[in-house]
C-alpha positions in Angstrom: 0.0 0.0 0.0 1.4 3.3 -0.8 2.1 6.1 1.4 1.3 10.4 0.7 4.5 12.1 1.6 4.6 15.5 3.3 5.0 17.0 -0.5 1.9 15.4 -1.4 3.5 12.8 -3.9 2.9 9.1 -3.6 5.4 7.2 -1.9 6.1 3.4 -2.5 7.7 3.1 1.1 5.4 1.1 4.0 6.9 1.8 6.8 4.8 3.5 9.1 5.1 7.2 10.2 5.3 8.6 13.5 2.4 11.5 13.7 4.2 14.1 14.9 3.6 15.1 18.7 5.3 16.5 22.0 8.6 16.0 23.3 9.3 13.0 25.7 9.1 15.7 28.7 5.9 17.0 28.0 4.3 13.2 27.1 6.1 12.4 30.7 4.5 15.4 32.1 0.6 14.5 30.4 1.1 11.1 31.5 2.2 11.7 35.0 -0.6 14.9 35.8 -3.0 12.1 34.2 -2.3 9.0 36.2 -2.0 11.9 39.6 -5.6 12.5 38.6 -6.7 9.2 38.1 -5.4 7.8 42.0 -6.9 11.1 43.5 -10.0 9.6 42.2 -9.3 6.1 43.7 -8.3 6.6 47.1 -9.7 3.5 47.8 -6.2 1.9 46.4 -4.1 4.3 48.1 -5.5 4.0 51.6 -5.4 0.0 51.3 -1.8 0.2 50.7 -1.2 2.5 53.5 -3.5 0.7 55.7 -2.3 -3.2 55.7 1.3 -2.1 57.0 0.1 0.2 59.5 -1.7 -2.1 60.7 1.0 -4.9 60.6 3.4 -2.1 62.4 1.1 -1.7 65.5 0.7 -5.9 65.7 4.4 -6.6 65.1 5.9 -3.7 67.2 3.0 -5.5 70.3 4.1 -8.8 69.8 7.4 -9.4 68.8 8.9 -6.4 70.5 9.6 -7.6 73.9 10.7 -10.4 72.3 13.7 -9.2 70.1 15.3 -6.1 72.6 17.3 -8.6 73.4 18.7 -10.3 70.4 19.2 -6.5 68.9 21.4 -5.7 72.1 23.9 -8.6 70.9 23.6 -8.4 67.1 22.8 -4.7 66.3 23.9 -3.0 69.0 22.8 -1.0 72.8 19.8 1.4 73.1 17.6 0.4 69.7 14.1 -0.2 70.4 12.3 -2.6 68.5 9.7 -0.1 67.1 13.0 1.9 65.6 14.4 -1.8 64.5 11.2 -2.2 62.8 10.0 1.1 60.8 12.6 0.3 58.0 11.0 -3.0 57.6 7.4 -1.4 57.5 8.7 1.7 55.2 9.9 -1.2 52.4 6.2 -2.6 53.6 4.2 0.5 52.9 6.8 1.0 49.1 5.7 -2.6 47.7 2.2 -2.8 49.1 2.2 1.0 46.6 4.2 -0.6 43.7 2.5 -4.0 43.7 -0.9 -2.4 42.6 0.7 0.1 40.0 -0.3 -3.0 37.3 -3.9 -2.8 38.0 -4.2 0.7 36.5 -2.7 -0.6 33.5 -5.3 -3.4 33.6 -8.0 -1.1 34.1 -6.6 1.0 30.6 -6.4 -2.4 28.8 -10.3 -3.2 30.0 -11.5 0.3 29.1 -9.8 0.8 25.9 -7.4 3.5 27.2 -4.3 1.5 26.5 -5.5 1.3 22.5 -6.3 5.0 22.3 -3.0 5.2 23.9 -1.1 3.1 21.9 -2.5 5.2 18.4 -1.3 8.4 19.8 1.9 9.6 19.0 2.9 9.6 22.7 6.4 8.5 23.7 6.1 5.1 25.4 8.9 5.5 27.5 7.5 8.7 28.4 3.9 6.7 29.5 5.5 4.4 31.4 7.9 6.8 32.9 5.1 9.3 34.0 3.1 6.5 35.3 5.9 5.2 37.4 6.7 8.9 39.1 2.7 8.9 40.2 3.8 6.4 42.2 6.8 7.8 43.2 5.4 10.6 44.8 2.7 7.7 46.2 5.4 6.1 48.0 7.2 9.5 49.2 4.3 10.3 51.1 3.4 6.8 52.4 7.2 6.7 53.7 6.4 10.4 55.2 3.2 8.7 56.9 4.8 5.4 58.0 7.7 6.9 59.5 6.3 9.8 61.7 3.7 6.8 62.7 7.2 4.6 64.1 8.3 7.6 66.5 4.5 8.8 67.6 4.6 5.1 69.0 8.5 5.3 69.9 7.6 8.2 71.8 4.1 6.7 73.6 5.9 3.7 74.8 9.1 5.3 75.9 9.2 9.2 75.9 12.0 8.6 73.5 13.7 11.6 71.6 13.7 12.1 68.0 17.5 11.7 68.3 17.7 8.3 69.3 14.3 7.5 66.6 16.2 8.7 64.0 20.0 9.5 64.0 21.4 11.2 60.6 19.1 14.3 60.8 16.7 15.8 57.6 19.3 14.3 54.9 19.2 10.9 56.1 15.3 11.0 56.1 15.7 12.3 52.3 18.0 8.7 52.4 14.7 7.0 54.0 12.7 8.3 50.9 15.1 7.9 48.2 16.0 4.3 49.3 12.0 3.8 49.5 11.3 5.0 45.8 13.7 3.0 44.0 13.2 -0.2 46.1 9.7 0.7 45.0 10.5 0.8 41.3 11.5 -2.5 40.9 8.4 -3.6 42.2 6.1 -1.3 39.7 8.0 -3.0 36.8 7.7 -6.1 37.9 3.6 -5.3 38.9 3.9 -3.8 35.1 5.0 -6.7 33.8 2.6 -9.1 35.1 0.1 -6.9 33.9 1.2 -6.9 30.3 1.7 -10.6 30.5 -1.8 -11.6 31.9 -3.7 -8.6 30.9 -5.8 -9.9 34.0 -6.2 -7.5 37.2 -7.4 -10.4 39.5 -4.0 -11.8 38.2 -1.8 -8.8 38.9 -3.4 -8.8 42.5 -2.8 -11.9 43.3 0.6 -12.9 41.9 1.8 -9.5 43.9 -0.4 -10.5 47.0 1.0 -14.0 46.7 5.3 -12.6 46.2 4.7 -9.9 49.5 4.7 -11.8 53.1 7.8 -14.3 51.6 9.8 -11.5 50.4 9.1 -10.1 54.2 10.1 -13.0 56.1 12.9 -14.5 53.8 15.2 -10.8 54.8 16.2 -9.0 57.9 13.0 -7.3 58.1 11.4 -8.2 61.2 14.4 -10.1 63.2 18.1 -10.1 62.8 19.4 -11.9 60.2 21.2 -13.7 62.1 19.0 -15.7 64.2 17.5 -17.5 61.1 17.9 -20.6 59.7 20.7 -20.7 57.4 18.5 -21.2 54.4 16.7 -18.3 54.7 19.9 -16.3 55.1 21.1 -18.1 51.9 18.0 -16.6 50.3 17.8 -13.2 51.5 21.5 -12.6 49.1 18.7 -12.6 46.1 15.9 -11.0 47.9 15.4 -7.2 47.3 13.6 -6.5 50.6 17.0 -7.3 52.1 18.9 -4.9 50.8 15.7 -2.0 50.7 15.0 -3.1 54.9 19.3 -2.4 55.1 19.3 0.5 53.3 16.9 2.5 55.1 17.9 1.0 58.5 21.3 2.6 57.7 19.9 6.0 57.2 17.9 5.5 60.4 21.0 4.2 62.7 23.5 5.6 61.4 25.7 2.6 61.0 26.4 0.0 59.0 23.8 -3.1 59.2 24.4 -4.8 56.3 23.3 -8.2 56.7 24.0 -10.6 53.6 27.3 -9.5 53.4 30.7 -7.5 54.4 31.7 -4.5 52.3 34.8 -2.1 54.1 35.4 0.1 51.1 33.6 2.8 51.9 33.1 4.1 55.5 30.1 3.5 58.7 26.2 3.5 57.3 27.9 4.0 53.6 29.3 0.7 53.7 25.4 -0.4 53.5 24.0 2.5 51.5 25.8 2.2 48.6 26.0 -1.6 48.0 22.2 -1.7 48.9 21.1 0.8 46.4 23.2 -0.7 43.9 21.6 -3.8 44.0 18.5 -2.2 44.1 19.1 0.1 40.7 20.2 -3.4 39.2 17.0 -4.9 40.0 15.2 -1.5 38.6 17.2 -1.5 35.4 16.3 -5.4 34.6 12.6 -5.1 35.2 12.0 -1.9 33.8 13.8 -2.4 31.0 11.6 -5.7 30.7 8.1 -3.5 31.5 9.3 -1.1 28.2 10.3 -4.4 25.9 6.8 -5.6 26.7 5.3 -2.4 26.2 6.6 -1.6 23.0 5.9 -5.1 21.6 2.1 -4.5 23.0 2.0 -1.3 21.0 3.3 -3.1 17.8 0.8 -6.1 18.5 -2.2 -3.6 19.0 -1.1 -1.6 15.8 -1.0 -4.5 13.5 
């Protein structure tokens, strides 16, 4: 089939033209304000993954506290309270719960016939995806916000504890907190992403997150020390993301380094965790979201033909 050129002459070549359209900043921007609309709309999905690790905090920091003061005065060190030990874990908590429904917005497009009308527009797709993904970013910056004010209000009702001893590295290592929230949280929107594009299903994309959440939890050092599991587990927490997420903000939050799976000396005190943590954690972000745009873009092409 022949194609008109811009001249208005007939042109023998098929390939198919690109309508032209905004720059990848302003389709990030459009894409981003629209999927900010679209959860202020829902806060139905927002408050239920706020509300199962608050909930989970309270119960954990009840039952298990008294329990583990003492095994985190001879692995982590004097003077940490369980309920400080623990707001890192429910931080990461409060991140995937946010990132493990970012699929079912894409399943909801697919139902609706959004993703088509998407797909026929000249938008950039990296620039959908991208947009979509910092919604939830700033999702997850505030959750953190939430989650971690929540640790010291209850810090501070058991104990009379001071902010000081809550949280040790002042306003930049709560920035830390956040940043190592967000992109522990992006690996999980791809991967949420990805199942969606797979099983174009959102009973699917809930569940197969649902199912990957309280594993992940338990097989790391998010509610105990690391060190007091069975060997297996501590075998499998080297692969597990949670690990190094749970690490990474207890770092920020202690001031030390905690890192559990294993030694690094090259860099100095809570750095020695930071660093290899969020490394880990960008590799993880750069596999799977490179994945969610692959799948993407052969989606479009599918839909197009």
């Amino acid at each position: 089939m022949s194609d008109i050129t811009d001249e208005g002459h007939i042109s023998g070549d098929n390939t198919a033209q690109k309508a032209p359209g905004n720059s990848s900043m302003s389709d990030m921007r459009i894409s981003l304000k629209r999927w900010l609309i679209k959860t202020s709309r829902n806060p139905f999905v927002t408050f239920s993954s706020l509300i199962q690790p608050v909930i989970f905090f309270v119960l954990m920091a009840a039952v298990l506290g008294a329990i583990v003061d003492d095994l985190l005065a001879q692995t982590v060190g004097d003077n940490i309270n369980y309920i400080t030990f623990l707001t890192p874990a429910i931080v990461i908590q409060s991140a995937l719960a946010a990132a493990a429904v970012s699929g079912i917005g894409l399943v909801n497009d697919m139902d609706t016939g959004m993703f088509e009308k998407l797909l026929a527009s000249p938008i950039d797709r990296g620039a959908m995806l991208l947009g979509k993904v910092l919604s939830e970013v700033i999702r997850i910056a505030i959750q953190t916000t939430i989650i971690f004010l929540l640790g010291y209000v209850m810090l501070y009702l058991q104990s009379g504890a001071s902010v000081g001893s809550y949280h040790r590295t002042g306003l930049l290592g709560f920035v830390g907190v956040i940043a190592v929230a967000v992109i522990f949280g992006g690996a999980f929107m791809a991967f949420s992403n990805i199942i969606a594009l797979i099983t174009h299903d959102q009973e699917a994309t809930t569940m197969i997150a649902t199912l990957l959440t309280f594993p992940l939890l338990f097989i790391s050092s998010a509610f105990v020390p690391l060190e007091v599991l069975p060997g297996w587990i501590q075998s499998l927490a080297v692969v597990n993301p949670i690990t190094y997420g749970v690490d990474g903000v207890r770092a920020f939050m202690l001031g030390q380094d905690v890192m559990t799976v294993f030694n690094v000396t090259a860099f100095s005190g809570l750095w020695n965790t930071v660093i290899p943590a969020v490394a880990v954690l960008i590799g993880f972000n750069v596999v799977l979201g490179g994945t969610a745009v692959y799948l993407l873009n052969r989606a479009s092409k599918t839909k197009v033909q």
